[in-house]
N, C-alpha and C positions, 0 to 999 in steps of 0.2 A: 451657719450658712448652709442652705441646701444643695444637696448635690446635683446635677445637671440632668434632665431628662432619661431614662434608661439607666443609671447606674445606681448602686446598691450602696444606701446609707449606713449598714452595719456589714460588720466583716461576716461575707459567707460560710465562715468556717468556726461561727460562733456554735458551737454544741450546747446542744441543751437550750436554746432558745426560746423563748417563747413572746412571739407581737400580739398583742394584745392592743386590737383594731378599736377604738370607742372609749372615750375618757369619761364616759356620765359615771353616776354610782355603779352601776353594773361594772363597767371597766375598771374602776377604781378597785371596786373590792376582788374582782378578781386579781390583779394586779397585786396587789396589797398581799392577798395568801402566796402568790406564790412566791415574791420575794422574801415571805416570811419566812418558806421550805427552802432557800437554797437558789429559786430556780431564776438564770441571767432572764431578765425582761426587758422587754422597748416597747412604750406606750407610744399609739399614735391615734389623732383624731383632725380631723377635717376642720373644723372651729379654731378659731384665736384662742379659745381657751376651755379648761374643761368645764366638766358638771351636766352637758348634754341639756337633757330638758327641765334638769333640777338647778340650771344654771343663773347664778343673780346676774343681774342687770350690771351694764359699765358702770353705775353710780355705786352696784354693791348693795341693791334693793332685788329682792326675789322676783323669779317671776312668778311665783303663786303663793300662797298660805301652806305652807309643809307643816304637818304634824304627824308626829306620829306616837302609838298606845306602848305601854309597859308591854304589852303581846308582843309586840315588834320583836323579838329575842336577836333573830340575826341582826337587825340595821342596831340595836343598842349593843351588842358586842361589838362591832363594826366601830362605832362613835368610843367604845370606850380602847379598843386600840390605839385610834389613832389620837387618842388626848384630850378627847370632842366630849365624853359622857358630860361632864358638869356643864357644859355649856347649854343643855336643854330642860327648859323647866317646865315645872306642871305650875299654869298660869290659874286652874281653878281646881284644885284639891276638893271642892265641895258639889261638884257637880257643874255643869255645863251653863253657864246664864242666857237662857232662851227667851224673847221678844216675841209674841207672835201678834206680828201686826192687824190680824183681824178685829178682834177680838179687844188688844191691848194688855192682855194677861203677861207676866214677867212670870217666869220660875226657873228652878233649877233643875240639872238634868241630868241624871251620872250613866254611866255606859254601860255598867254592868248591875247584878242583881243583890250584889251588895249596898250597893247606893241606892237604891230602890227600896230595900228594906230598909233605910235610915232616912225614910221620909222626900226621896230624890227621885221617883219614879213617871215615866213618861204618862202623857197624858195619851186616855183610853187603855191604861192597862189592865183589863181584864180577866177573869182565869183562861177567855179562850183567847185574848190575846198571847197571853203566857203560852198557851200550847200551841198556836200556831207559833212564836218565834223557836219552839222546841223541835217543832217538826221543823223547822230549817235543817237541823242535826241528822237527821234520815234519809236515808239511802232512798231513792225513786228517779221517776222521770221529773226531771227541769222543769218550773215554768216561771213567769215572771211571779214578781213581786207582788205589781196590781193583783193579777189574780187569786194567788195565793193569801193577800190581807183585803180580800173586797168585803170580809165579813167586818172586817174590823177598820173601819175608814177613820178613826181620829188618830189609833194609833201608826196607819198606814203616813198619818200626813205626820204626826206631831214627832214620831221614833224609826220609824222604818225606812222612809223617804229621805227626812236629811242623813242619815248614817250611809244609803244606797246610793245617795248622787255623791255624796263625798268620798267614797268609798270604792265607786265603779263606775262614776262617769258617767251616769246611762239613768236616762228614765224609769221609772218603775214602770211605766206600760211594758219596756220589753228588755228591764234588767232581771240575773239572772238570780234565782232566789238559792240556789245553792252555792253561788257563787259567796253573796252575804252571810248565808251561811259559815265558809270556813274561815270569813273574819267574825263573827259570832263566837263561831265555839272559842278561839283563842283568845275571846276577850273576856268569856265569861268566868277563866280562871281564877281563882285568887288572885289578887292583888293585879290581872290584867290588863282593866278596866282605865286605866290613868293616864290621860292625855298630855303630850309632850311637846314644849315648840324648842327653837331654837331660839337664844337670848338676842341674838345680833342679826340670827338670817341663815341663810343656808350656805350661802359663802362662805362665809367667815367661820362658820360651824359645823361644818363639815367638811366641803368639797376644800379648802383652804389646809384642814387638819390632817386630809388625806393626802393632800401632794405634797407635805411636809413629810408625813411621815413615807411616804415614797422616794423620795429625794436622800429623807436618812440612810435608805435602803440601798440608792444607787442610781434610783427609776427615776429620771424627768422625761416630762411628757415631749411629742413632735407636734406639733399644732400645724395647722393649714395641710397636711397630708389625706388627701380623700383618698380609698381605697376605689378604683377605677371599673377592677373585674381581681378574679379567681382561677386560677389556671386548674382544674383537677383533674388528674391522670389513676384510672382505677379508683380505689379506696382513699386515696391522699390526695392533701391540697399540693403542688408542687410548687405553685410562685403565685405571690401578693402584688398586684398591679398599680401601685401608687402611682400618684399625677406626677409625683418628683423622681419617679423611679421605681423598678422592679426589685422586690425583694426575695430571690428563692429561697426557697425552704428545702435546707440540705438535711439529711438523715438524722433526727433528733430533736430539730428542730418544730416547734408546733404555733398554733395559735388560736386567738377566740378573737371572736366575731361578737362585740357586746354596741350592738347597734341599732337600732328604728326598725320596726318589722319589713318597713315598704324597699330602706337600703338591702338588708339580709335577703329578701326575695327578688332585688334586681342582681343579686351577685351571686346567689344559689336558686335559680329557679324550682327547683324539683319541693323546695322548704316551704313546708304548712304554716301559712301565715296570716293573723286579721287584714280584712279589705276592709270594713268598714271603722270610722274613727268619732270619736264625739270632741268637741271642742273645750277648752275651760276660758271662760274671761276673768282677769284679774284688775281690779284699781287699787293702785299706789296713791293715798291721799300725804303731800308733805306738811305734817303737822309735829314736827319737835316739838316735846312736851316733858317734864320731870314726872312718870307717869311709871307703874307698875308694869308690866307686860300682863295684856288682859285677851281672853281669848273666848267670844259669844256668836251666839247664833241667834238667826233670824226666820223666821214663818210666816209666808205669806206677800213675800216682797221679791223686789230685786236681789239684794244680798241676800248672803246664805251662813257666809260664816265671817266676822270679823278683827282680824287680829291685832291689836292696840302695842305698840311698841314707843321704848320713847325718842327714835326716829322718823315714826310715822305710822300709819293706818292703812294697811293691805286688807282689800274685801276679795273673796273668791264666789265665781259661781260657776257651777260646775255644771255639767252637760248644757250647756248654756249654747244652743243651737240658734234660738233667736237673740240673744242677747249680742251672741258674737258677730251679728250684722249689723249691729246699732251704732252709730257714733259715738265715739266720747266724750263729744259736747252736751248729748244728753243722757248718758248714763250718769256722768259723775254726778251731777245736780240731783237725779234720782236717788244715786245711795247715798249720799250725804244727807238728802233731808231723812231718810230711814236711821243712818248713824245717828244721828241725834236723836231721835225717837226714841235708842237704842241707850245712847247715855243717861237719857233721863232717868231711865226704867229703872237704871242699875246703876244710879250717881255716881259716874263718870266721871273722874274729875278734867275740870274745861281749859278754857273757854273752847264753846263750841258754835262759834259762829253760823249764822243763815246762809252766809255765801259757801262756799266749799272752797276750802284751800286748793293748790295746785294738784292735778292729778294726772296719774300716767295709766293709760292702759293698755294691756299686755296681751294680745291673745292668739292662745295657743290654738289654731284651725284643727291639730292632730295628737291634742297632748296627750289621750290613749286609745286603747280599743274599746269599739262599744261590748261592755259585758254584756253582751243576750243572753235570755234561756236559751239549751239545747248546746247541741257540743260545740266543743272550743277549738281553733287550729293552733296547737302548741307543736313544736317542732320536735325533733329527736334531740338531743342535747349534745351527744355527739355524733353529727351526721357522718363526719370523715375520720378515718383513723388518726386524724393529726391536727383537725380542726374540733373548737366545740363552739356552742353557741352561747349568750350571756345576752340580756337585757329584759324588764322586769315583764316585759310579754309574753316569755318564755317558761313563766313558772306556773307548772300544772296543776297547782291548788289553790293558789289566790292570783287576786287581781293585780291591773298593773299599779304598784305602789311602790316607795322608798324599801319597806320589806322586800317585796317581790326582787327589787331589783340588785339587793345587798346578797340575796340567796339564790338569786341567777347566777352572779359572778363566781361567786365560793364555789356553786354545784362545777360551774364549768370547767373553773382550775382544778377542782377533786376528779373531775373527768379524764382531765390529760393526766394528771398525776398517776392514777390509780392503776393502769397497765405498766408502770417502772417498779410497781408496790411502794 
């Protein structure tokens, strides 16, 4: 039961507090460290429920194709805390199964330069392709992508481009190439390279694993609590403005802010934030099938990447500026006749009917920031003595991803942490 307008849902004289505003991953993992450490927590977010924008559907369907690489270090310790590691598999150990509808060519595709040397390498890889992906790794001034791979256009479309839109939401005309860069170099490590999905979804495999293991902790979430305003007096935040009630923050008390860059800048104006955003569109095709979890990509169409599960078929297409104004009367019909282009390629097993099954689609107007060349506005991390910041926009070496946002949360609890030692 919520308490009444103006009154205070936790006892004011709770020491050592710490609210932790925003339930997505970012929230969660910071949440998650610090009940690890000891420290009393109150999770709250505005939503019916958690996970933010990595959040599945009432049905328990994603709203997007989440993957994520062996590089991923923080979001796979994260998963294997909370119980979640086995549940994500590598659906193609052999390299990526690529369609490129132009053409009609099928091959395989691995992400790093070990797979490449085992016969898996992208198409147009050159030795100056090779050195221009090297000079990603080099210090200089930003430019996009386009420009930086115009010597090199097949590999620009066939390797560079799908990695960049899936990777940063953003065009190569004006994504950012050091940006792809710092997911490069982390993938190019040994055993890096190896892409991961979730057996059942992201729900169920993560966001689900984590409020259990929260729950074990002590932490259940508040739902439907939106944080209003920010009261700050000097250096400190002094009281949390919720819609159900004011929560001050007495001496010891602290918190983070793991939230949408557009909320964080309407409740701390002075915080360096993206204004501009790229869209993602997702189609839920329902197709129950006894089927392996299979995970391909597409060149040269509507879809871009397709994930086969045996509840069904999620396509994502990412920076999808025009696609996200299209209906979904006729998108679905468009990527479904490419799915089956798709299964043929790579005998799929069916049936794969001409009609297209029932489909849902999802789309996200502001699912992140556009990565451009040139500098980023990332915020301080901890702007207030007693406030820190968390969510995957916030992290000043990669983009905004499941990583980024597993190692926003963690920086920001290590932030209040670290002045008590």
């Amino acid at each position: 039961m919520m308490p009444p307008a103006g009154a205070c849902p936790f006892a004011p004289d709770s020491r050592g507090l710490t609210h932790v505003v925003g339930a997505g991953v970012a929230g969660l993992a910071a949440a998650l460290l610090l009940a690890e450490r000891g420290v009393p927590v109150a999770l709250h977010d505005a939503a019916p429920a958690a996970g933010g924008r990595a959040r599945a559907l009432p049905d328990g369907t994603d709203n997007g194709t989440h993957a994520l690489l062996s590089a991923n270090r923080a979001a796979l310790a994260f998963l294997a805390r909370i119980g979640a590691r086995r549940a994500w598999v590598e659906p193609e150990p052999d390299g990526l199964p690529v369609l490129d509808l132009a053409d009609g060519r099928a091959r395989r595709v691995a992400l790093s330069a070990g797979g490449w040397l085992r016969g898996h390498a992208p198409d147009g890889l050159t030795a100056g392709g090779v050195l221009s992906l090297l000079s990603l790794a080099l210090p200089g001034r930003d430019t996009t992508l386009a420009a930086r791979f115009a010597a090199h256009p097949r590999l620009l479309r066939g390797f560079v481009e799908p990695l960049a839109v899936a990777a940063l939401n953003t065009p190569v005309a004006e994504a950012s190439a050091a940006l792809l860069g710092a997911v490069l170099r982390r993938a190019a490590l040994p055993g890096a390279g190896r892409l991961l999905v979730a057996r059942e979804g992201l729900g169920p495999d993560m966001i689900a694993p984590a409020l259990a293991a929260l729950a074990a902790r002590g932490v259940t979430p508040r739902f439907g609590a939106r944080l209003r305003g920010v009261t700050v007096h000097a250096t400190r935040a002094t009281t949390l403005h919720f819609t159900d009630g004011d929560l001050p923050l007495a001496p010891g008390q602290r918190a983070i802010l793991a939230l949408p860059p557009w909320e964080t800048a309407r409740l701390l104006p002075a915080t360096p934030a993206p204004d501009a955003f790229a869209p993602i569109l997702n189609l839920h095709f329902a197709r129950p099938a006894a089927t392996p979890v299979r995970f391909l990509g597409l060149l040269g169409g509507l879809c871009q990447w397709v994930l086969v599960r045996p509840s069904g078929i999620s396509v994502t297409v990412s920076a999808a500026d025009a696609e996200s104004e299209e209906p979904a009367d006729t998108l679905a019909p468009r990527a479904w006749a490419e799915i089956r282009r798709l299964a043929r390629a790579f005998a799929l097993s069916g049936p794969w009917p001409e009609a297209p099954p029932p489909c849902r689609a999802v789309k996200e107007r502001r699912a992140t920031p556009r990565h451009r060349a040139g500098p980023r506005a990332v915020p301080a991390r901890l702007p207030l003595a007693n406030l820190a910041l968390a969510g995957d926009w916030t992290d000043p070496a990669l983009p905004a991803t499941l990583e980024a946002a597993v190692r926003s949360g963690e920086d920001a609890a290590m932030a209040l942490l670290r002045p008590q030692g």
